[in-house]
N, C-alpha and C positions, 0 to 999 in steps of 0.2 A: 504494500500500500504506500509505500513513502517514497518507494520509487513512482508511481504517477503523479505524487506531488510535485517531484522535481521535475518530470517532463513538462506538468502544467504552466511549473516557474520558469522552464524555458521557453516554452511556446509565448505566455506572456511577455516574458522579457524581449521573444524577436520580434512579436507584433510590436511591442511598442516603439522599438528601435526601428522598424516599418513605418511606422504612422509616421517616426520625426522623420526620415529619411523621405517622404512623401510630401511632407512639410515644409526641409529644406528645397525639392525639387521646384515646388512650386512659388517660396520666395526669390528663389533666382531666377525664374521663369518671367515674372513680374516685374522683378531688378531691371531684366534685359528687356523687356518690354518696354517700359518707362524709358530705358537710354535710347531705345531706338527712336520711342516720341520726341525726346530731349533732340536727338539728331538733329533729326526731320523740321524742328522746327527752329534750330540754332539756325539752318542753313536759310531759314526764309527771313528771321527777326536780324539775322546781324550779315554786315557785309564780309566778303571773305577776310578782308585787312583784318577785321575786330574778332571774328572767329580765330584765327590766327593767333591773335594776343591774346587771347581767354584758351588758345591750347597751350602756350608757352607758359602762361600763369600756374595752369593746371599743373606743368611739370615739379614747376615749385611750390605754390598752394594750393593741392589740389578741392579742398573743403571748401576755398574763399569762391576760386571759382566755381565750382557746381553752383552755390548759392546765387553767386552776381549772375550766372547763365537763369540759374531759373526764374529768380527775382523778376529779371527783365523781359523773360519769357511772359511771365507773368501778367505784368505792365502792358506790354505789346498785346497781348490776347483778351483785355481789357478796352483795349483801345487807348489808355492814356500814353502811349511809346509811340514818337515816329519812327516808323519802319520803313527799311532798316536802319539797324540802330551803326552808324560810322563809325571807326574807329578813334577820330578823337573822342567823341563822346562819350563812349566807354574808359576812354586814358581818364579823362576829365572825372569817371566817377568812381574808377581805381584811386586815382590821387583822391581824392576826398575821403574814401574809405582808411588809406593808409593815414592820412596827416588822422583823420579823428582817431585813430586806432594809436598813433604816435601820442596824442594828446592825452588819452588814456590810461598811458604808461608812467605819463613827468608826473 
């Protein structure tokens, strides 16, 4: 008898190890999902120059940029963003993020 206890504790132990493994498949599924919309719509909101410097950024923060990518996505899908959004404009609101982020520090 206490051997089908433990078959039972294995059976539940791989179902549940199942379910998470089902679970992770489907967060990543979603993850990639999302980046492909994020794509699809970097390429319409911003010009190639300011996509360009939001991939360069990313190398180095890639957190700051996802954010300013969405943000603006955001904005633009709202209608308050002129589209697309140029490359200085984007510098212009990089430098603002940095100095208030510098100022945050002193």
């Amino acid at each position: 008898m206490g051997e089908m206890s433990e078959d039972e504790e294995i059976a539940r132990i791989l179902e549940q190890r199942r379910r998470q493994m089902e679970k992770e498949l489907e967060e990543s599924k979603r993850k990639q999902e999302e980046q492909t919309v994020i794509k699809t719509l970097s390429r319409i909101v911003f010009t190639p120059e300011a996509r360009s410097r939001l991939n360069n950024l990313r190398l180095v923060k890639p957190q700051l940029a996802e954010q300013v990518e969405k943000y603006l996505i955001a904005l633009a899908q709202q209608g308050k963003l002129k589209i697309p959004v140029e490359d200085a404009y984007l510098k212009e609101i990089l430098e603002k993020i940095y100095l208030s982020s510098r100022r945050g520090m002193g």
